[in-house]
C-alpha positions as CSV (number, residue, x, y, z in Angstrom):
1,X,0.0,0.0,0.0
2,X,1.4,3.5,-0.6
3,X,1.1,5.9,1.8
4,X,-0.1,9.8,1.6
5,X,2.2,12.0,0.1
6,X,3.2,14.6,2.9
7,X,3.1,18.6,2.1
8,X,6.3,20.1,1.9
9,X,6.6,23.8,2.7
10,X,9.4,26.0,2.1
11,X,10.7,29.2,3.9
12,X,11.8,32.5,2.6
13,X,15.8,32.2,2.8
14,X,17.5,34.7,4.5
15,X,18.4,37.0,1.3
16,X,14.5,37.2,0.4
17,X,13.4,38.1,4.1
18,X,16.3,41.1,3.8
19,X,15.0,42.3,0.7
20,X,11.3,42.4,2.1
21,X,12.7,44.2,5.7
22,X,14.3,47.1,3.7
23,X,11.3,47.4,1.5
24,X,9.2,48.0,4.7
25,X,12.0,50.6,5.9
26,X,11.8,52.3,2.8
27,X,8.1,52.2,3.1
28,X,8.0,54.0,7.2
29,X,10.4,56.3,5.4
30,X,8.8,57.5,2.9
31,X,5.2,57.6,4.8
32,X,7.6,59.4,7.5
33,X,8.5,62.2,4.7
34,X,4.6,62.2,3.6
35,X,3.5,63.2,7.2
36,X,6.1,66.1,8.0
37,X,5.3,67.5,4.5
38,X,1.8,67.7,5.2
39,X,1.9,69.4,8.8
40,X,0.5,66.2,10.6
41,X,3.5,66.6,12.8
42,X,3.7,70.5,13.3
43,X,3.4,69.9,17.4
44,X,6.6,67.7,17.4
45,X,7.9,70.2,15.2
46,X,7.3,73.1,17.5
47,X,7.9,71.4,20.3
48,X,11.7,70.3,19.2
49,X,12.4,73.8,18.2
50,X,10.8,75.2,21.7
51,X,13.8,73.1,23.4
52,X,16.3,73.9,21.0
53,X,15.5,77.3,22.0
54,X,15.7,76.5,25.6
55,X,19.1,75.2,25.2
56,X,20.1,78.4,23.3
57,X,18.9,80.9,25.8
58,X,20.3,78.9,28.7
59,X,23.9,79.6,27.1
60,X,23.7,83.3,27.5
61,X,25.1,85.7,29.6
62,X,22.9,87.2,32.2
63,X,23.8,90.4,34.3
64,X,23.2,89.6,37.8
65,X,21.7,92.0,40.5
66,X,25.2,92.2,42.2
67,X,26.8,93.7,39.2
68,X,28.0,90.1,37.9
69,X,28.0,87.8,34.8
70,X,27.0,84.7,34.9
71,X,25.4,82.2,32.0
72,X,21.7,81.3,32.6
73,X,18.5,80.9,30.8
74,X,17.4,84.9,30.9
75,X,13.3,83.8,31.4
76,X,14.3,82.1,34.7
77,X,17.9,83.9,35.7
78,X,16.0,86.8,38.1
79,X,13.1,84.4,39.3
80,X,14.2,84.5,42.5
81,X,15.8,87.9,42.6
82,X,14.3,89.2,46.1
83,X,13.5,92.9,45.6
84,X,15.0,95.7,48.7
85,X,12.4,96.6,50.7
86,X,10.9,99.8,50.2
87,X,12.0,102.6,53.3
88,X,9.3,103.1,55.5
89,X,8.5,106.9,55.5
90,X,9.0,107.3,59.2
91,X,12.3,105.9,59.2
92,X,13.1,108.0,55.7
93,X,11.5,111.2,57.7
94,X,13.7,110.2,60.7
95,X,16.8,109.9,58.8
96,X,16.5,113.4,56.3
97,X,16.4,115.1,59.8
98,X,19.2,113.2,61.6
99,X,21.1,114.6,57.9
100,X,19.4,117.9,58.3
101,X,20.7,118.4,61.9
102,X,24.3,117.0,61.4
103,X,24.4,119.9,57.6
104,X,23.2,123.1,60.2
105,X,26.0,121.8,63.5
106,X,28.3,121.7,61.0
107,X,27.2,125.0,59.3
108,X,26.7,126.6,63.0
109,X,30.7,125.9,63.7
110,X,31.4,127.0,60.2
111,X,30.2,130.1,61.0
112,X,31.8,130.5,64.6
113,X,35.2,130.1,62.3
114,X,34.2,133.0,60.3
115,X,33.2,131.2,57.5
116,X,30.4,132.8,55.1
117,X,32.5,135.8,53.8
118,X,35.6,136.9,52.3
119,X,37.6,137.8,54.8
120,X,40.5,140.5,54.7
121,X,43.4,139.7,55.9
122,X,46.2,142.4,57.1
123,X,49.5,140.8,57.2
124,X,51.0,136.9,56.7
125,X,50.6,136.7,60.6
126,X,46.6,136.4,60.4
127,X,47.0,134.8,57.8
128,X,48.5,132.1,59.5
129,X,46.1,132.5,62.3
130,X,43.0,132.5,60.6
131,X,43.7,129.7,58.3
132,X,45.0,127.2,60.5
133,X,42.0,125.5,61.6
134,X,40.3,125.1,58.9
135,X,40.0,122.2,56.6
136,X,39.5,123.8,53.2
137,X,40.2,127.4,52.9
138,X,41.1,129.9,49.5
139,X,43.5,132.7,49.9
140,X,43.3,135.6,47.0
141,X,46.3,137.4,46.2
142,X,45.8,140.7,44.8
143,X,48.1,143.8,44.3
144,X,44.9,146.1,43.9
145,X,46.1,147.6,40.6
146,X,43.4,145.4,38.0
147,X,40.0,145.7,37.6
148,X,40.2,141.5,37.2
149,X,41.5,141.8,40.7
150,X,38.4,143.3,42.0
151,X,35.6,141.2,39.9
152,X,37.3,138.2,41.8
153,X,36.7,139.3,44.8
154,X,33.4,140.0,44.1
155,X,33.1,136.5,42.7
156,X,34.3,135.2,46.0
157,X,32.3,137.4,48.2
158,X,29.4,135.8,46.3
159,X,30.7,132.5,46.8
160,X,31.2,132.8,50.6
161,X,27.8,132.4,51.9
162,X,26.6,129.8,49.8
163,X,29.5,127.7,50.9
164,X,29.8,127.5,54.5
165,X,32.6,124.5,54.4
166,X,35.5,126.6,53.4
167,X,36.7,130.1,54.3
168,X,37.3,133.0,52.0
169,X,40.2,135.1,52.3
170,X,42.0,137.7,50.6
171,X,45.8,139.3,51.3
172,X,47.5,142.4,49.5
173,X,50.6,141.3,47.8
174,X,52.2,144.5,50.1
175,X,51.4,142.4,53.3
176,X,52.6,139.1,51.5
177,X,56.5,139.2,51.3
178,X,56.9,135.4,52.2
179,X,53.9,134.2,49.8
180,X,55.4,136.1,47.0
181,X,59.0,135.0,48.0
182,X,58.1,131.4,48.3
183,X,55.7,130.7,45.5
184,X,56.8,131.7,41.6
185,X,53.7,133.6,40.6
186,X,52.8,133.6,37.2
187,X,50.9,136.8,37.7
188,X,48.2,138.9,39.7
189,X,45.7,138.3,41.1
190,X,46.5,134.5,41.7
191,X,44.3,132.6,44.6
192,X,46.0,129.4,46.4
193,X,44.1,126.7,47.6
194,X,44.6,125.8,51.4
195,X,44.2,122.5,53.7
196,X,44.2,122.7,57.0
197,X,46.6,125.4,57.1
198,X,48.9,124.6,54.2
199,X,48.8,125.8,50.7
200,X,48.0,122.5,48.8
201,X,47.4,124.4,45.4
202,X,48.5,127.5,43.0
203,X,45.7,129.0,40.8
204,X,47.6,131.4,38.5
205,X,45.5,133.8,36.2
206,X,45.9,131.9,32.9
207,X,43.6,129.2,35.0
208,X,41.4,131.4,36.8
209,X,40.6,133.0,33.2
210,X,40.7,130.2,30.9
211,X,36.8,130.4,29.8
212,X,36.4,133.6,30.7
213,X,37.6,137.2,31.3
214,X,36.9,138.5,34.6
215,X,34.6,141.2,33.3
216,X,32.4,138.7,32.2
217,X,29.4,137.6,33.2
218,X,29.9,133.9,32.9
219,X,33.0,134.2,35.6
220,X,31.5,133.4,38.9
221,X,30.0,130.1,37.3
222,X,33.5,129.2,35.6
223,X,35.3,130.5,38.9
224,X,32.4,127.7,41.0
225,X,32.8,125.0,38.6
226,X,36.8,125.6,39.2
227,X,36.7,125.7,43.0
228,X,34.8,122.3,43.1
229,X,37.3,120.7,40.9
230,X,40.3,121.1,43.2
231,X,38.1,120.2,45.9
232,X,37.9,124.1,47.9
233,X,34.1,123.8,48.0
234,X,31.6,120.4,48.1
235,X,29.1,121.6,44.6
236,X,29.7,124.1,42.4
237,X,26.9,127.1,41.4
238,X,26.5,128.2,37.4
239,X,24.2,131.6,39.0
240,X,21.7,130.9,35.9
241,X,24.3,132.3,33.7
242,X,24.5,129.2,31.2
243,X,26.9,126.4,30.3
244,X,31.3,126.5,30.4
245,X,31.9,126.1,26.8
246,X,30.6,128.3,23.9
247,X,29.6,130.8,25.9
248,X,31.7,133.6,25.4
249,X,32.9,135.6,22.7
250,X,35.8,135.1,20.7
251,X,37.1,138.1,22.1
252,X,36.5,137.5,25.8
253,X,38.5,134.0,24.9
254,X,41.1,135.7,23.5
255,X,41.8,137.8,26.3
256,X,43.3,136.7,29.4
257,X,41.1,139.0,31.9
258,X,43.2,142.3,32.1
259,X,45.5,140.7,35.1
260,X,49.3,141.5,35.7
261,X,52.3,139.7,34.6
C-alpha cells in the first residue's frame, strides 16, 4: 500500500526576508517624509524647536543684581531675585532730619570760624592764624592795581555764603612778602588753595581765566565749577548764567582777563 504523500513547505531564505525588511524601511520612510510635509507633525515640530530654543537661551550671559555675569537661561535667571524693601517713610523722615541736623551743626561751627564771607586779611601773621584750623580754605592774592583783581573778589564774596565749608580770604601782595618770595607767581591776582593750614594748590591767572575774562558775566560760574574741581568747596553754582563752553565771545576768549604779569 502507498502511503499519503506529505506537504512540503518551504521558507523564505535569508536574502528574500532582507530584501522584504528594507522594503518596509523604505516604506515608514517614505510615509515618515509624507507626514512632515503635510503638517500632521507641526506639534513635534514646534515642540523640538521650543527646546532647541531653551538650550540656546540657557547659554547666554545674564547680568546679575550684584553687578556680575554669569550664564543662565534669561526667562528664569531673576526668578528669585528678592527685591529691597521699600524705606518706610518714618524711618526715611527720621533719617532726612538726623542729615538735616548733622548739615546746620556743621554750618553753625562754620560760621563761629568765620566762614560765610571773604575775609581780609592784614598781614602773613593772620594769615596764619586765621587759616590754620580750617580744613579747606582759599586765599586771593591781589596787588589792587586790576579791575580782574576786584571782579574776583566780588566772585568770592558771592561765593562765601553759599559755601559755608570753606573760608574766603584775601591778602595784598604789600602784606605778603613770604607768599610772593616762596611761591613763583605767574601773575596777579593768583588765589591758592589751602588744607588745614597749608597751601595745597596755585591758581595762576591763565587758570582762573581760561573760559572767561573776569569782566564777564559767565565768571562766577566758571570760577564755581573751578573751586569744586580742586576740591575748595563740596558743589559748584553756574548763577543761571548758562553752560562753560561756547559761551563767550571770541574776544573774551582771547583775552586773558586784564591781570598782571
Amino acid at each position: 500500500a502507498f502511503s499519503k504523500p506529505t506537504a512540503v513547505h518551504f521558507e523564505a531564505m535569508p536574502r528574500e526576508r532582507e530584501l522584504e525588511g528594507s522594503a518596509r524601511d523604505v516604506d515608514a520612510i517614505e510615509d515618515l517624509t509624507d507626514k512632515l510635509k503635510s503638517g500632521n507633525f507641526s506639534e513635534a515640530i514646534a515642540a523640538a524647536q521650543s527646546a532647541s530654543d531653551a538650550t540656546t537661551n540657557a547659554q547666554q550671559l545674564c547680568l546679575q543684581a550684584d553687578g556680575g555675569v554669569k550664564r543662565a537661561d534669561p526667562l528664569t535667571a531673576f526668578a528669585y531675585t528678592v527685591a529691597p524693601p521699600e524705606e518706610d517713610p518714618e524711618d526715611e523722615l527720621k533719617r532726612l532730619r538726623e542729615a538735616r541736623k548733622a548739615q546746620m551743626k556743621s554750618e553753625e561751627t562754620w560760621k563761629k570760624q568765620g566762614h560765610g564771607s571773604l575775609r581780609h586779611l592784614q598781614d602773613e601773621k593772620e594769615f596764619v592764624e586765621i587759616v590754620g584750623p580750617h580744613e579747606r580754605g582759599l586765599l586771593l592774592l591781589d596787588d589792587g592795581l586790576t579791575a580782574a583783581g576786584e571782579e574776583c573778589k566780588k566772585a568770592l564774596a558771592r561765593l562765601a555764603p553759599r559755601h559755608l565749608e570753606a573760608q574766603f580770604c584775601w591778602l595784598h601782595t604789600d602784606r605778603a612778602v613770604f607768599l610772593t618770595n616762596m611761591v613763583k607767581l605767574e601773575g596777579l591776582p593768583a588765589m591758592f588753595v589751602l588744607n588745614r593750614g597749608e597751601v595745597s594748590r596755585h591758581l595762576p591767572p591763565a587758570l582762573l581765566f581760561r573760559y572767561s575774562s573776569a569782566s564777564s558775566p559767565l565768571f562766577a560760574g566758571h570760577l564755581s565749577k573751578l573751586l569744586h574741581q580742586v576740591g575748595v568747596i563740596f558743589t559748584d553754582d553756574d548763577f543761571g548764567e548758562g553752560s562753560d563752553e561756547g559761551s563767550d565771545s571770541e574776544e573774551d576768549k582771547a583775552r586773558p582777563g586784564g591781570y598782571r604779569r
